[in-house]
N, C-alpha and C positions, 0 to 999 in steps of 0.2 A: 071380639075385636082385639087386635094386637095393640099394647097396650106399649109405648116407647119415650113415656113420658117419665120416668123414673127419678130426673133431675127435681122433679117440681115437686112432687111426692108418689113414693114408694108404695107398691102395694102390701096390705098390712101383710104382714108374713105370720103364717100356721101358727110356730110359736106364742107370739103376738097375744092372738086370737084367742090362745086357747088360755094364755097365763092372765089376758083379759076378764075373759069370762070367768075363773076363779077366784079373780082378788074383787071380784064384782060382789062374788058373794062373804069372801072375810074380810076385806079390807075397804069397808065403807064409810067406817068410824071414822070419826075427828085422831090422827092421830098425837094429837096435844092431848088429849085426855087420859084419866087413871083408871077408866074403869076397864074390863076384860075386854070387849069391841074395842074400844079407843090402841090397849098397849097390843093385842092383835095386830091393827091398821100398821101402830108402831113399828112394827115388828119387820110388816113387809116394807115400808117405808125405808129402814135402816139399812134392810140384805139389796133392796134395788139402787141404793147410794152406792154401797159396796161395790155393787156387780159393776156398774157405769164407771165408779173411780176407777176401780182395775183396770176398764177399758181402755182409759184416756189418760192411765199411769198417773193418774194422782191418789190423794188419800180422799175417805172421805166425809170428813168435814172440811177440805175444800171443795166437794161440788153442791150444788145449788140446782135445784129445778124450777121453771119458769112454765109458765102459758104456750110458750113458744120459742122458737130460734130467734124471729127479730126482739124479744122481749127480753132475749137475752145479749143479745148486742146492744140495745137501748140501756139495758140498766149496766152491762159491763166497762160499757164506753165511760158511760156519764159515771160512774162509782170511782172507776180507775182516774178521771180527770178530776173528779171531786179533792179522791185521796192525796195527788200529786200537784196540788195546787200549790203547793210552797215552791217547788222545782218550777211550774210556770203554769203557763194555758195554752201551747201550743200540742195542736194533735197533727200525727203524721200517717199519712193511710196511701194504700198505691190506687191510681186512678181506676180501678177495675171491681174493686169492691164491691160488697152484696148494695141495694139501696139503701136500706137500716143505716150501715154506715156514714153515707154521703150525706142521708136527711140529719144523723144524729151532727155528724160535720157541721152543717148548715146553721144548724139550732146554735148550739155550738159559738159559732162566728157570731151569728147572731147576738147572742148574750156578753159578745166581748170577748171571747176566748178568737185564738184564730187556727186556722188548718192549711196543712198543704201534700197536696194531692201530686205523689209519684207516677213520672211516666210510667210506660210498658212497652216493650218490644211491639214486636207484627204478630207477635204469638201471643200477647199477650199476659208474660211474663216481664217483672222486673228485673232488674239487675240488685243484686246487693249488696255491690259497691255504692252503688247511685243513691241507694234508699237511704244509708248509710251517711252519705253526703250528705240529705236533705236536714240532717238533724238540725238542732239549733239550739242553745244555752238552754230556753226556757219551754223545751220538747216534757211536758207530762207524761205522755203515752202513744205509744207507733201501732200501729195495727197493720195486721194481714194477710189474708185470707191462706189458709194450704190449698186451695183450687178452686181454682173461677167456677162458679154456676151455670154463666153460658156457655162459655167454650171449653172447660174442663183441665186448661191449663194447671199445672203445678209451678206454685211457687217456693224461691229458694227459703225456706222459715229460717232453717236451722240456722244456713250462714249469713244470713241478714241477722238473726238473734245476738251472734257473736261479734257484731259490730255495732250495736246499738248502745255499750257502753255504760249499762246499770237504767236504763231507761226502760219500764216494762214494757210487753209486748203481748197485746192482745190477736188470739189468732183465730178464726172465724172456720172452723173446721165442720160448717153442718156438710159437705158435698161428700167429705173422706172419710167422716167418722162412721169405724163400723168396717169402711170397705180399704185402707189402708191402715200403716200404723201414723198415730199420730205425732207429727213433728216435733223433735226438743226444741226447747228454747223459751215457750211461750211463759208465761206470767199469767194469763187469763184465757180461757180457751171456753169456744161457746160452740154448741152443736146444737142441732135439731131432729128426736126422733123421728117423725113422719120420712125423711130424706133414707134412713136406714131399714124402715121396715115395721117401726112402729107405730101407735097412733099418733094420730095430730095432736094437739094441743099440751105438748111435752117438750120445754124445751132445755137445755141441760148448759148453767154458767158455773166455771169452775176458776178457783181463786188460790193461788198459791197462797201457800203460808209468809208471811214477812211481804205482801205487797198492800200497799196501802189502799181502803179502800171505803167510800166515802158514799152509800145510797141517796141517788138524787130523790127518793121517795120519802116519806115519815116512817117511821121508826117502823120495826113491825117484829115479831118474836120469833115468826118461821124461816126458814129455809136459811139461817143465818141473817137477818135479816135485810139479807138482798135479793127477795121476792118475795113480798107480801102476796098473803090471800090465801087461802083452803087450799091444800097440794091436792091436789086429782090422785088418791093415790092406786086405785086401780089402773089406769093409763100408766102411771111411772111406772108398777111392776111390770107393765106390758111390754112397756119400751124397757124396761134394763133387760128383759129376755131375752127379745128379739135382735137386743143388740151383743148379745152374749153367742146367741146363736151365726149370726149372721158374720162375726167375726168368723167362727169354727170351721164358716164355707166359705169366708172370702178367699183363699189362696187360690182353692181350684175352681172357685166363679169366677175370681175375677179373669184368670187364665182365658177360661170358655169365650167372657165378653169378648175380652181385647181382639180376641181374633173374628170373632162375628164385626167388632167395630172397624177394626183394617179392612174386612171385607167392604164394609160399607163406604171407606174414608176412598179407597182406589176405585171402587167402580161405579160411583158415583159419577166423578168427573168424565168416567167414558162414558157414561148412560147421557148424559143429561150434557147439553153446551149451556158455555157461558155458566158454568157453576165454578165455585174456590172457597176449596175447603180452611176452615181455620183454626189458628188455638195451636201448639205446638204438636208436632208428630212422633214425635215420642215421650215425652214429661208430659204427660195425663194424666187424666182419668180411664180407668180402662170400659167403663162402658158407657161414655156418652161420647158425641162428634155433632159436630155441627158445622155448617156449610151456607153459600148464600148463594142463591141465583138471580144472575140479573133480569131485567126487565118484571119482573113477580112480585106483587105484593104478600107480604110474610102472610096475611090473616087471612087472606083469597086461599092463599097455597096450603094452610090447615084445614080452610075450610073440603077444598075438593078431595086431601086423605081422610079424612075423618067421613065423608059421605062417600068414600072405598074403602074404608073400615082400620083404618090408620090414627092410634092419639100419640101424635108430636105434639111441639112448641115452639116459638117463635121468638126471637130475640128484635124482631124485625122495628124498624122506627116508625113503622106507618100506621101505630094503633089511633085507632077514631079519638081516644080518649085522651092520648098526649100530644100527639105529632110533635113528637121527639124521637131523635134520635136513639138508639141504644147506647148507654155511657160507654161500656165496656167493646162496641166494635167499634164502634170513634175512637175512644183511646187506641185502638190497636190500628185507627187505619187502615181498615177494610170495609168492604161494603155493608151497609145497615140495612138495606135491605132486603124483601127473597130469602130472611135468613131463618134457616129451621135447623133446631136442636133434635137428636135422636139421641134419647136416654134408654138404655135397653134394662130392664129388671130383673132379678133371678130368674133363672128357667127359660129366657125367650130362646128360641131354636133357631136352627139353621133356616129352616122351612119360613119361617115368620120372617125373617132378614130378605129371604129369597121373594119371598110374593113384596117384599115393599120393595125390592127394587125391581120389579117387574111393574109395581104400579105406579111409582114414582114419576118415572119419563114421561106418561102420558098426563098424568094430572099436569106436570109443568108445561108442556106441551099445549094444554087445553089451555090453560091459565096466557098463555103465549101467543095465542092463535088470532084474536082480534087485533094485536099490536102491526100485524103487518111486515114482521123482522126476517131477514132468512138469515137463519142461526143456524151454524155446521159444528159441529162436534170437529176436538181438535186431530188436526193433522186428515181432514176428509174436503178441505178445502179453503179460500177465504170465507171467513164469517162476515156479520156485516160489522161495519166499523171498521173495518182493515184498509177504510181510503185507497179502493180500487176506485175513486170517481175519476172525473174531466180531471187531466191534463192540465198544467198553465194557466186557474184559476186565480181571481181579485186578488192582489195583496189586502182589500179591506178586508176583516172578518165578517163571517157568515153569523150573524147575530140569530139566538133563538129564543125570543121571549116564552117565558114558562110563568110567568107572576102569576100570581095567587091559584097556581096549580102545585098540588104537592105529591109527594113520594112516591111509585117511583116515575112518576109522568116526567121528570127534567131530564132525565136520563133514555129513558124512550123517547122523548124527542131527537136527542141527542145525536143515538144511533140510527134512527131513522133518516138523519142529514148529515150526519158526519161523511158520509161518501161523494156528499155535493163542495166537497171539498177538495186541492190538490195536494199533493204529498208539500209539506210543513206552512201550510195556508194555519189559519188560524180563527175559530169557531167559539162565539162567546154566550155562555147559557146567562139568560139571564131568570133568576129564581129569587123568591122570599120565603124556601121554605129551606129548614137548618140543614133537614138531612142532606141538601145537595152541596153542602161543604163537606161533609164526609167523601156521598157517594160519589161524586163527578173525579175527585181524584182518584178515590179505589176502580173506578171503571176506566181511568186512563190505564192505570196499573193493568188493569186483566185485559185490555184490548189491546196496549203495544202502543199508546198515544203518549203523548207529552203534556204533563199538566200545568201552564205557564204560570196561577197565581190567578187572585181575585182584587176587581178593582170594583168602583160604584158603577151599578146601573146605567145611571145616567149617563157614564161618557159611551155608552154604546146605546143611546137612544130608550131607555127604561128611567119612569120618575122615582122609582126606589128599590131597594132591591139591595142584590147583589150582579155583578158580572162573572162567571167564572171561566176563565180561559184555557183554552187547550189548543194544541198542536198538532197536526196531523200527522202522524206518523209519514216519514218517508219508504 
């Protein structure tokens, strides 16, 4: 099975594998201890700090190893805001960040400390003038990320660093580490091997020298003590391998992706209607793209690749288990729905690109087919939503109760009757589910309609709710 999941986790890479399996058998010991097995463990303990500092151009006793990548944003965050707690308790992060972030955010606010969350462009990119702006006398610590998770955006680190004015700057680099170089500027820099090619449960926080820093945890004598617990140390020599390796190939992998992913970024939208692609189109990631198609729910639409032998991912709002929104495509104002990530890994071929966009069209297609919609690929004729209906229609709007229907049913209704409308008549959905503040404006946006603004339910005949109004195109 083609495997295009790459963003989530990498598959372990040869190296990996093999530097695995031998520090399995020397590097078992406790490497806190004196006896021969113990300074052994030591040993590879010490050269795998090394190889990863060099990585991520620090020294190394400032890096740290963790459980994990969110382990290492949780204890980075909360360490940095501990340490800086004389300057104030204000944290500053852009709206797009990994979750770790957000929930540590949360907690955070919670305990009395406060936070504030930077817009982003349509790509998904901040500005670092603006981020720059948000500071504030009693700013602790800024955070964020070198590239978004879901849509692979790059953000500007360096020159947002250079505005931040002696405020540290924590930078969230599990997506690029490994596969770019890593941005100046940072104070705290946190990565994740799984994402690069190593195993799970390794994850790597690194601490400039002179920045203050304060472990929300009890005391503990390893890792600097900002990670308690037994280092895994056969895992960490895996991951400093693979991530030593994996640098060596990135120039001419990443080259190979980029160009597998353009293929997929341009003919997508001619394969497939009603798709838009997002994330910026050149400031990437070079092997992931992600996209949303309307009227599709994200988890239906993995489901039908993955039973055509396809593993994507889904950024999509409509899991059973939150119905929420995605933070990160709301922040940018695009559709939350329909939406699938294609993370491509070392080695995927031309051949593998090829057969998923040969399968793609029809999975969407099948996923499409009970809705009822007649959807044209663009410039093949009007799609539906293009308010070719009647003529000289009501001045009242054409109201569409959707309550307590969710994702993407507001918006399939929507299309489904937007043509029983006249060119700038005016069509009010009425929903109680969040994604349809997102998506009802991002699908005026792709269908050429006008998004008037949300009022209550109730004044269009709904006892709760929301209204949200649109425009028919002329």
């Amino acid at each position: 099975m083609p495997y295009f999941d790459a963003a989530s986790t990498a598959p372990l890479h040869p190296v990996a594998r093999q530097a695995l399996l031998a520090a399995l058998d020397e590097g078992w010991a406790d490497p806190a201890r004196l006896h021969r097995s113990g300074r052994q463990a030591r040993m590879l303990l010490d050269a795998a700090r090394e190889t990863v500092a060099e990585a991520l151009g620090a020294r190394a006793d400032e890096v740290s190893f963790t459980s994990s990548g969110t382990q290492a944003l949780h204890s980075g965050l909360l360490g940095a805001l501990r340490g800086h707690r004389r300057r104030g308790s204000h944290l500053l992060h852009s709206a797009v960040e990994h979750s770790a972030v957000l929930h540590t955010a949360e907690r955070w606010a919670a305990d009395g400390g406060s936070a504030t969350a930077v817009p982003v462009d349509r790509h998904g990119r901040v500005s670092a003038a603006e981020f720059a702006a948000a500071l504030r006398p009693d700013t602790a610590l800024a955070v964020l990320q070198s590239a978004n998770h879901e849509v692979g955006t790059l953000q500007p680190v360096a020159e947002t660093a250079e505005l931040l004015g002696g405020v540290p700057l924590l930078v969230d680099a599990a997506q690029s580490a490994g596969r770019l170089p890593v941005p100046a500027g940072w104070s705290l820099l946190t990565a994740s091997a799984h994402k690069w090619g190593g195993p799970a449960g390794v994850g790597v926080l690194a601490v400039r020298k002179g920045v203050r820093f304060s472990s929300a945890l009890p005391a503990d004598e390893r890792e600097g003590g900002r990670a308690p617990g037994f280092p895994n140390v056969p895992a960490i020599v895996a991951a400093a391998a693979s991530l030593r390796a994996v640098r060596a190939e990135a120039e001419a992998e990443n080259a190979r992706l980029r160009e597998l992913v353009d293929l997929v970024r341009h003919r997508v939208p001619e394969l497939v209607p009603a798709v838009e692609v997002v994330g910026h189109p050149e400031l990437r990631l070079p092997h992931l793209v992600t996209f949303s198609c309307l009227y599709v729910d994200g988890e239906v639409l993995l489901t039908g690749l993955d039973r055509a032998g396809f593993a994507a991912s889904s950024g999509s709002s409509c899991t059973s288990s939150t119905l929420t929104p995605s933070h990160v495509l709301a922040a940018m104002g695009v559709l939350t729905e329909g939406n699938l990530r294609v993370s491509l890994p070392a080695g995927t071929t031309r051949a593998e690109v090829d057969a998923f966009l040969e399968v793609l069209p029809r999975v969407v297609a099948e996923v499409r087919a009970p809705l009822g919609l007649d959807l044209a690929l663009p410039g093949s004729g009007p799609a539906d939503g293009s308010a070719d209906g009647p003529a000289g229609g009501s001045a009242a709007a054409l109201v569409i109760d959707t309550l307590g229907k969710r994702c993407p049913v507001p918006i399939i209704e929507l299309a489904k009757r937007v043509g029983e409308v006249a060119p700038g008549g005016l069509v009010a959905v009425l929903s109680d589910d969040e994604a349809a503040r997102h998506d009802i404006p991002a699908w005026c946006g792709m269908c050429g309609h006008s998004y008037t603004g949300e009022a209550p339910a109730a004044e269009y005949g709904g006892g709760h709710g929301t209204a949200y109004l649109v425009t028919v195109r002329g």
